[in-house]
N, C-alpha and C positions, 0 to 999 in steps of 0.2 A: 871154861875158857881161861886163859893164863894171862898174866899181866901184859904180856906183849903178842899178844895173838890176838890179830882184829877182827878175822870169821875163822869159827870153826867146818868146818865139812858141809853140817847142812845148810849154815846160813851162805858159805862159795856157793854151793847149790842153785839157792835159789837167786843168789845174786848173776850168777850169768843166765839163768833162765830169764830174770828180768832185761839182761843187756840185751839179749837173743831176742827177744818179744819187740823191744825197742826198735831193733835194725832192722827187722822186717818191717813194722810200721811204716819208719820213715824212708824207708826205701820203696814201699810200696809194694813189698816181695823181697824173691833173691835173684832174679833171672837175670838185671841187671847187676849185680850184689857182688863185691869180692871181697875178702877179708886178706890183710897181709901181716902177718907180725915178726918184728923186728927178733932175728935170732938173741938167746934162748927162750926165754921167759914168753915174749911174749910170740913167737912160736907154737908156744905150748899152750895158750891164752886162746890163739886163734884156733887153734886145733878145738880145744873146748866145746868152743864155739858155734863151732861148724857141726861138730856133732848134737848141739841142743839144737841147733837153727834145723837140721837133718830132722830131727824126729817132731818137731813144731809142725815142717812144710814138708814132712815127703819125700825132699827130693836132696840132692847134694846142692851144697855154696863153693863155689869156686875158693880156691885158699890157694897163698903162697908166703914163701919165708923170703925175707931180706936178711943179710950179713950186713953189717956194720964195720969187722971188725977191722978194715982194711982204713977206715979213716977215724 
């Protein structure tokens, strides 16, 4: 890992499997469950997401992107 790199590959890895674990918890599930993330990054965050939460519970998590960039 390099001086300015905070996670490499496996530690993102296991760091959104841990968020993933998290949101199901406190949500009690996903059936109520949406994920949104702010275009780009965190778009692509939510996407992640949605595919760990996917293979945890089975089933799909509703997901949408927000735009920003108009304000």
């Amino acid at each position: 890992m390099s001086k300015n790199e905070l996670l490499d590959g496996p530690s993102m890895t296991r760091a959104l499997t841990r968020i993933a674990h998290e949101i199901i918890e406190r949500n009690k599930g996903i059936d109520e469950c949406i994920l949104v993330g702010i275009k780009t990054r965190g778009a692509f965050l939510a996407r992640r997401l949605a595919e760990r939460i996917e293979k945890i519970e089975g089933k799909a998590i509703r997901r949408g992107e927000l735009d920003i960039t108009l304000y």
